[in-house]
DRENSE-296985 format. One line per field, with one value per residue: residue number from 1; residue in three letters; x, y, z of N, C-alpha, C in turn. Coordinates in pm, whole numbers, plus 32768, in hexadecimal, padded with zeros to 4 digits. Example, Ala and Ser with C-alpha at 12.3 -4.5 7.8 and 13.67 -1.06 7.14 Angstrom:
// DRENSE-296985
pos	1 2
code	ALA SER
n.east	8527 8505
n.north	7DC7 7F1F
n.up	830C 82C4
ca.east	84CE 8557
ca.north	7E3E 7F96
ca.up	830C 82CA
c.east	8528 850A
c.north	7EB6 8003
c.up	830C 8313
// end
This chain:
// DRENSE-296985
pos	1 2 3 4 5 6 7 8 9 10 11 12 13 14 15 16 17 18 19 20 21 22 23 24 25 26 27 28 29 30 31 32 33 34 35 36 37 38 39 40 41 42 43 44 45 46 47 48 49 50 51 52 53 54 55 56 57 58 59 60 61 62 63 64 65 66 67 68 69 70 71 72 73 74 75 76 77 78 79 80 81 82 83 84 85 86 87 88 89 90 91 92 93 94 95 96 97 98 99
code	UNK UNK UNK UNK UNK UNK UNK UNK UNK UNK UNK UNK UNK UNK UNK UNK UNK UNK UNK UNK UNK UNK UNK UNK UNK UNK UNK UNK UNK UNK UNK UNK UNK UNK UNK UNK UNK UNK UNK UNK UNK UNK UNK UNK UNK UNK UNK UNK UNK UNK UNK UNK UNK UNK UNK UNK UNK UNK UNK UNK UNK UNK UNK UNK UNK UNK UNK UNK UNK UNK UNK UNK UNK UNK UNK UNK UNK UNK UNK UNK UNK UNK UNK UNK UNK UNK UNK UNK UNK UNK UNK UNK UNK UNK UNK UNK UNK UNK UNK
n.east	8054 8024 80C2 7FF5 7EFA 7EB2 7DBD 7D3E 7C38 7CBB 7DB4 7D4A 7CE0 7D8A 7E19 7D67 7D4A 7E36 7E40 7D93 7DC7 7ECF 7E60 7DBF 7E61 7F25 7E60 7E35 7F61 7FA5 7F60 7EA9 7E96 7DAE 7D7B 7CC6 7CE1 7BF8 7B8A 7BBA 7B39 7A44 79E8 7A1D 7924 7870 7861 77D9 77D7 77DD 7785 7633 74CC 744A 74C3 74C7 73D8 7399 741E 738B 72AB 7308 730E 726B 71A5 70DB 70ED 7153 7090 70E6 706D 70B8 7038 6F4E 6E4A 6D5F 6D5A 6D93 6CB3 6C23 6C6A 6D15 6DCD 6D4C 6D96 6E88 6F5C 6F29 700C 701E 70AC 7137 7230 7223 71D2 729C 734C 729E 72AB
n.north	7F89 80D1 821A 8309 8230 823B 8278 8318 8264 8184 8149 8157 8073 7FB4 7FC4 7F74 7E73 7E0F 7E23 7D6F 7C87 7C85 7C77 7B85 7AAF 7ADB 7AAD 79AE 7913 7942 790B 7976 7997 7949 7878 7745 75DB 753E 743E 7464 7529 74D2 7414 74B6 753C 7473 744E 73F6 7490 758A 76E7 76A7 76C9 75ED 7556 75FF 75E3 74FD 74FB 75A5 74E1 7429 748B 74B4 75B8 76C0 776F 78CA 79AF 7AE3 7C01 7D0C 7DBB 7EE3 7F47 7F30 7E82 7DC9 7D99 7D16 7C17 7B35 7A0C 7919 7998 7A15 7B32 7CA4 7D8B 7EF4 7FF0 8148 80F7 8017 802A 8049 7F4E 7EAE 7E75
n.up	8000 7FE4 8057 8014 801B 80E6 81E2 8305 834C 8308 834F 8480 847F 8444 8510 85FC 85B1 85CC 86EA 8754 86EE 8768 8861 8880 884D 8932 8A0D 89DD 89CD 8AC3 8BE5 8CED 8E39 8EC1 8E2C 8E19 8DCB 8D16 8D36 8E6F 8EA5 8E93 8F1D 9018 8FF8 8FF0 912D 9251 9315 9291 925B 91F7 91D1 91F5 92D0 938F 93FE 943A 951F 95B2 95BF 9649 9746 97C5 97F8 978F 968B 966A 95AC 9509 9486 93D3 9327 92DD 93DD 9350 927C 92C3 933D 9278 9238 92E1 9372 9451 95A3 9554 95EA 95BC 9579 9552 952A 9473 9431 93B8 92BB 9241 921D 9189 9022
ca.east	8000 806C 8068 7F88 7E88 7E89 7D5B 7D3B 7C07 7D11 7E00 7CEC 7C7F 7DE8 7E53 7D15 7D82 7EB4 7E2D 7D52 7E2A 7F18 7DF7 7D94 7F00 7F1B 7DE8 7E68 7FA4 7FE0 7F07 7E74 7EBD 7D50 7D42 7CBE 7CB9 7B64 7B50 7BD0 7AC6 79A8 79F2 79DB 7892 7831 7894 7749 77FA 77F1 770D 75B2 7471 740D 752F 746E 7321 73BF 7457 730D 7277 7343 7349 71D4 718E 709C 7155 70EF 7091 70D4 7039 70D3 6FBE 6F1A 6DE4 6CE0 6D77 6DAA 6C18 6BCC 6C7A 6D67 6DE5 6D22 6E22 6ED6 6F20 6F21 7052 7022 70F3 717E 72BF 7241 71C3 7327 734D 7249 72CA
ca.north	8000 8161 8245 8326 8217 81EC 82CD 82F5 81C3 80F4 816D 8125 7FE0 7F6C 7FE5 7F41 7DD8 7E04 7E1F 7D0E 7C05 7C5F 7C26 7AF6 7A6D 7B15 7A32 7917 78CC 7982 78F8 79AF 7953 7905 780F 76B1 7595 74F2 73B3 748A 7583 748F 73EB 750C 7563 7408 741B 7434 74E1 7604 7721 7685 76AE 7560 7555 767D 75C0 747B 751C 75D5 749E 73CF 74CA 749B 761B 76D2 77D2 7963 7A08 7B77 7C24 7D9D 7E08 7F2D 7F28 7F19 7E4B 7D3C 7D63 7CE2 7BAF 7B0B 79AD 792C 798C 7AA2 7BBE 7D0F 7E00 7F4C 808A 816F 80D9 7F9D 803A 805C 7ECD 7E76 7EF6
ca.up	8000 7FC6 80CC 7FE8 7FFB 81AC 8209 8377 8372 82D2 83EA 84E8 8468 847C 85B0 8628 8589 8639 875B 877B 86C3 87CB 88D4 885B 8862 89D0 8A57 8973 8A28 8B36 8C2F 8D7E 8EDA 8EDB 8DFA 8E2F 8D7B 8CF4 8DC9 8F29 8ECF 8E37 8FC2 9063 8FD5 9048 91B8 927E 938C 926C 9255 91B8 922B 9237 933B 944E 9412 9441 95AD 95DF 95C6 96AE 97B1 9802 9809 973A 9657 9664 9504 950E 9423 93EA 92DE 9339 9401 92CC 9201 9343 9347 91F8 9227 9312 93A0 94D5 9601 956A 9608 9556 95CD 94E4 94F3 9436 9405 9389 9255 91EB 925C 9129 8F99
c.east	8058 8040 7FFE 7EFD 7E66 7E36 7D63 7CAF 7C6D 7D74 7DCF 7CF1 7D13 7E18 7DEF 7D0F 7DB7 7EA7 7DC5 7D9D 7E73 7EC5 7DD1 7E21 7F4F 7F0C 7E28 7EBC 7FD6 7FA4 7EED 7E70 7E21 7D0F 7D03 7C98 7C2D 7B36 7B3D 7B35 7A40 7985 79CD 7957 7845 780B 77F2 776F 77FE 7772 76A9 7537 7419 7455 74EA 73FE 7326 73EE 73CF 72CD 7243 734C 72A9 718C 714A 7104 70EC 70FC 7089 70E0 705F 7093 6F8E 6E82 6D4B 6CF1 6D9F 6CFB 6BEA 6C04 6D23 6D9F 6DD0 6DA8 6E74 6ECA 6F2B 6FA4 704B 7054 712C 71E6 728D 720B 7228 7365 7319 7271 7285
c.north	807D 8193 82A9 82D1 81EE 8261 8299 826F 817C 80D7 8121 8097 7F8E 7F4F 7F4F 7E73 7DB8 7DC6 7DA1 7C94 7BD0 7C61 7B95 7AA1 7A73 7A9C 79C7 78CE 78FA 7965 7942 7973 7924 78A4 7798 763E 7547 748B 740B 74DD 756F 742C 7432 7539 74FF 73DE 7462 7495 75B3 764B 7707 76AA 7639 7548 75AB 7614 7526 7477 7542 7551 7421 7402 74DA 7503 766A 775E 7856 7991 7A93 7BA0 7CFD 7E10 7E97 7EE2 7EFE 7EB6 7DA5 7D23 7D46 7C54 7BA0 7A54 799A 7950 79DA 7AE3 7C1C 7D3F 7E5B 7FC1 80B9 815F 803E 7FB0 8074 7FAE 7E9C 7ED1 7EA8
c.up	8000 8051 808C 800C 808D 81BE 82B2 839A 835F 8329 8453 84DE 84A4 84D5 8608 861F 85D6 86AD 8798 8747 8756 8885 88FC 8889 890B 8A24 8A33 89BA 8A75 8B81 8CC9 8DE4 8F1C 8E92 8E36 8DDE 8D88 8D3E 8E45 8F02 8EB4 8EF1 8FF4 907D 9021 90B6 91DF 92F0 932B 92A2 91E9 9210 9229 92B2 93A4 9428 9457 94F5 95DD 9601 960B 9712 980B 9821 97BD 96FD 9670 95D3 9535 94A5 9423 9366 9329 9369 93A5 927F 9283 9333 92CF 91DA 928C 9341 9451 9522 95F5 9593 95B7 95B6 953D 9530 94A2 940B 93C2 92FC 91D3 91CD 91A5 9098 8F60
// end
């Protein structure tokens, strides 16, 4: 290519190649101190001692105790439908809580 014919897109675009090639190649083989390989972390996933929630319901369950639902809706929107046993807690700060 000429430099007559490098327009700053053509500039851009390249630069922009560049830069992800040498991203790609980065990730590729340079690996992160948080890697883990596929089995350790297909295990991990597995371990019931992880965080699941079949795992709390499974403790809840065994612990012979009825669980509490708290419900941080506001007050109107708790009275058009709730779960027997919940309670409601509503203030102003919990309508930052809910997006």
């Amino acid at each position: 290519m000429k430099i007559e014919n490098m327009t700053p897109l053509r500039i851009g675009m390249i630069i922009m190649l560049v830069v992800l090639l040498a991203g790609i190649l980065a990730f590729r083989f340079w690996p992160s101190k948080y890697s883990m390989p596929l089995k350790e972390a297909a295990a991990a996933a597995a371990d019931q001692q992880g965080i699941a929630p079949i795992y709390f319901w499974n403790k809840i369950r065994s612990a012979g105790t009825v669980p509490v639902i708290v419900d941080i809706r506001s007050r109107e929107a708790f009275s058009h439908g709730y779960i027997d046993g919940a309670g409601n807690i509503s203030g102003p700060l919990n309508t930052k809580l809910i997006t």
